[in-house]
N, C-alpha and C positions, 0 to 999 in steps of 0.2 A: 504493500500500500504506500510504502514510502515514493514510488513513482509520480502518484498527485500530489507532494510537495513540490509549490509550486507553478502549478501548471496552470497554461494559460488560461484554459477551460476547464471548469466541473461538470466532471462525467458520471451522471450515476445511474445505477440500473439493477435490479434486484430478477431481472431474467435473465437465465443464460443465453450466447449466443450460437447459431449453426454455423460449426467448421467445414466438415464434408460429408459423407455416406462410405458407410462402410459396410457394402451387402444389402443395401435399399435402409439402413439403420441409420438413420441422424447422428453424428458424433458432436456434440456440443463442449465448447471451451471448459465447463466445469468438468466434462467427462474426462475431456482429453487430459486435466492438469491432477482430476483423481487417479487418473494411472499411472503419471509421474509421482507422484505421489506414493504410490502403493508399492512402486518398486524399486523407491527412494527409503522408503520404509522396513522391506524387506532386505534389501541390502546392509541397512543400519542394524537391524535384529539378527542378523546374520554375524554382522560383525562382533557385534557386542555378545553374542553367544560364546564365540571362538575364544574372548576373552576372559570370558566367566573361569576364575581359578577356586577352588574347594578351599584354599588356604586365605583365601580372601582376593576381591578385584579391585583393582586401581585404575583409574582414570573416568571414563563415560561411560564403560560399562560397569563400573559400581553405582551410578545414577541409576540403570537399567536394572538391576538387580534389586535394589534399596526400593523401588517404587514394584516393582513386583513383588515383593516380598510382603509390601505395606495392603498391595490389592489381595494378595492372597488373606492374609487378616482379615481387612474390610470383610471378604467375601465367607472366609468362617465364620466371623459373629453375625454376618447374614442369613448362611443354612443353621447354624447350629454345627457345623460337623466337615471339621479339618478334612479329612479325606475327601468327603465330598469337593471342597473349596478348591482341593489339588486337583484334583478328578477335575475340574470346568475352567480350569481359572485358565487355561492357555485360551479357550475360545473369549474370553469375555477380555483377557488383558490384551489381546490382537486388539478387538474393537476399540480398545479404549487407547490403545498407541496410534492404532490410525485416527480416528477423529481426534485426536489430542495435535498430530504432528499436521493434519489435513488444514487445522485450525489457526497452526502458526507457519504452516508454508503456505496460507494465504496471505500473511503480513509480507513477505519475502517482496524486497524490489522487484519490478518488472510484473508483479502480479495485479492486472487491471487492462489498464487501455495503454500503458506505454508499447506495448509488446503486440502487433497485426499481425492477421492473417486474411489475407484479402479484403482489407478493411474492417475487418472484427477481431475485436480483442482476444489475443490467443490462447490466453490464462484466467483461469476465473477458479473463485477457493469452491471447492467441491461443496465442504459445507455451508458456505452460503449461497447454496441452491437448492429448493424446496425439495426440489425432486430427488436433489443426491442426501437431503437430510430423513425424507421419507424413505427411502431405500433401505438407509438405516437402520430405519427405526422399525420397518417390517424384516429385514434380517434379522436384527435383534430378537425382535418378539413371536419369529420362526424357531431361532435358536430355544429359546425359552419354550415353548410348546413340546416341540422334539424331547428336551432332556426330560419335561415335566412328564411327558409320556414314559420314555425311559425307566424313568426310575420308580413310577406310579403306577405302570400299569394301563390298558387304556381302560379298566374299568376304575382306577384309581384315580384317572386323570377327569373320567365324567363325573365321580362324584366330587370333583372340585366344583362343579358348575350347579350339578346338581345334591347337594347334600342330605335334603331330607329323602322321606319315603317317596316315592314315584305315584303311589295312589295319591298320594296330598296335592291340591292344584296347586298351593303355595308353591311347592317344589319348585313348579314348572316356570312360575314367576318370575322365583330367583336366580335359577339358570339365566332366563332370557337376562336378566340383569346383568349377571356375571359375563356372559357372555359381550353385553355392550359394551361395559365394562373394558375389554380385552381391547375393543375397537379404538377405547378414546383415551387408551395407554399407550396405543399406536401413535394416535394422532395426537397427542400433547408431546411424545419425545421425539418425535420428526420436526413438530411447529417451535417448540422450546428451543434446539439447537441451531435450527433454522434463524428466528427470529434475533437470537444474542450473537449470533456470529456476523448476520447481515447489517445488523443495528448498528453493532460496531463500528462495520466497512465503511456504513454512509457517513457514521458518525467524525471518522477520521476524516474522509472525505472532506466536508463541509467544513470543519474546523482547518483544516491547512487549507481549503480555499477563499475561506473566509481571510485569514491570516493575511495573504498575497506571501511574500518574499518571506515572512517569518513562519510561515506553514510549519517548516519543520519543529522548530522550537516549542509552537504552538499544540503542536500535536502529539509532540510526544511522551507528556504523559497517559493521554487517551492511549497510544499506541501501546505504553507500558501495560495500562488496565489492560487490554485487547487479550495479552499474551497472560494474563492471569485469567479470565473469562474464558480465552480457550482452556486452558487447562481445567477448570471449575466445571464449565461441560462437560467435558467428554468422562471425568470422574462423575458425573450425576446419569449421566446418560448409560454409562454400565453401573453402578449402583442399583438405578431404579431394574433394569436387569435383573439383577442378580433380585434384589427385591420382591418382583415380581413369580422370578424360579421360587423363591423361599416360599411364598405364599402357596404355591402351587404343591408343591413335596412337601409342607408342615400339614396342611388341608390330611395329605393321603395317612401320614406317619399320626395327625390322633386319629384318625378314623379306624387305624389298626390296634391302636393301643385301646377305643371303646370295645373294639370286637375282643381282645385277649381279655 
C-alpha cells in the first residue's frame, strides 16, 4: 500500500479486477496475487521446517515454532484435549499462516494500482476481496464439518443439530436453527475478514492522499495498526474455527457420557 504514498490520484476500489482466462475461468488480480502468495508461503514453511532443531531454533524459525506452539494451546483449551489439538492443529495453523501472511503481503509496495497489466492493476491483497475472504470462510467451515463428522460419527454429528427426541417437533425446530446457525458462521467470518482488511486498504489510502507529499509520515501509523489487525484476524478467524469444531465434538462427547 505504500505505492499510494503520494500519488497523484486516489484510486480506490473494493472489486477485484479481470486479468485473463485460464480454460474459459476468469483469473482476477486478487487471484493471481493469492497464489503468489501461497507459494511464497509455502516456501517460507518449508524453510523454517528445515530449521526446526529438537535442541532448540534460532532465528525466524523460532518465530515459527513459538507461534505454533502458542496455536497449538489456544486450540487444546478449545477441544479440551491435547491430542486432539495435535491431531488438527496442522490444518487450522496452515489457515491461519496464510490469511495472517495474505494480510501483510497486501501492505507490500507495489500492491495496488502502481503495478499494470493491460491497464488493470496486477496485485490486489486476496483478503481484501469478498470472494477470496468467502472462500475462506466456507473452507474453513468444510474443514470443520468433515472433522466434526470424523470424530462424531455421522449419527453423532446429527445429533449436534438435532439433540432432542425426533418425535418432539421442538426437535425439529432447533435443528433448523442450528442448522442456520452454520450459514451465518459462514457468513460473519468471510464479511468480518473481509471488511477489517478492506477498511484498512481504503483507510491508508485516503489518509496518504489526503496528506499530499507527507502521505507517508501521515500514514504510517494507520499502516503500523494494519499489520497488527492482520494479525488479530487471521488469529480470530481460526479461533472461531476451532471454536466452532469444539462445539460440534463436546455436543457428541456428553451425549455419550448421558448414554454411559
Amino acid at each position: 500500500m505504500l505505492n499510494r504514498f503520494g500519488a497523484d490520484e486516489l484510486h480506490i476500489t473494493i472489486t477485484p479486477d479481470a486479468l485473463f482466462n485460464v480454460g474459459g475461468i476468469v483469473v482476477t488480480n486478487s487471484m493471481f496475487y493469492g497464489w503468489i502468495c501461497s507459494l511464497f508461503i509455502i516456501g517460507l514453511l518449508i524453510v523454517a521446517r528445515r530449521k526446526l532443531r529438537l535442541g532448540g531454533t534460532k532465528g525466524p524459525a523460532e518465530l515459527v515454532e513459538a507461534i505454533t506452539e502458542y496455536m497449538v494451546t489456544t486450540f487444546e483449551n478449545s477441544f479440551g484435549n491435547r491430542q486432539m489439538a495435535i491431531k488438527y492443529s496442522p490444518i487450522f495453523i496452515t489457515i491461519f499462516f496464510f490469511i495472517l501472511l495474505s494480510n501483510w503481503m497486501g501492505l507490500l509496495p507495489g500492491v495496488g494500482h502502481s503495478i499494470t497489466y493491460n491497464e488493470t492493476s496486477l496485485l490486489r491483497p486476496f483478503t481484501a476481496d469478498l470472494n477470496g475472504t468467502m472462500a475462506m470462510a466456507v473452507f474453513g467451515m468444510l474443514v470443520v464439518q468433515i472433522i466434526a463428522i470424523k470424530e462424531s460419527g455421522l449419527r453423532g454429528y446429527g445429533k449436534h443439530f438435532f439433540p432432542g427426541k425426533m418425535v418432539n417437533p421442538v426437535t425439529y425446530l432447533i435443528g433448523a436453527f442450528e442448522i442456520f446457525s452454520e450459514f451465518t458462521r459462514l457468513a460473519t467470518l468471510g464479511l468480518r475478514l473481509f471488511l477489517n482488511i478492506a477498511v484498512g486498504e481504503i483507510l491508508i489510502a485516503v489518509i496518504a492522499g489526503l496528506a499530499g507529499p507527507a502521505g507517508p509520515i501521515a500514514a504510517l501509523p494507520f499502516y503500523l495498526l494494519e499489520l497488527f489487525v492482520g494479525l488479530l484476524q487471521a488469529y480470530i478467524f481460526v479461533v472461531l474455527c476451532a471454536a466452532y469444531l469444539s462445539l460440534a465434538v463436546s455436543h457428541h462427547d456428553n451425549h455419550e457420557g448421558e448414554r454411559a
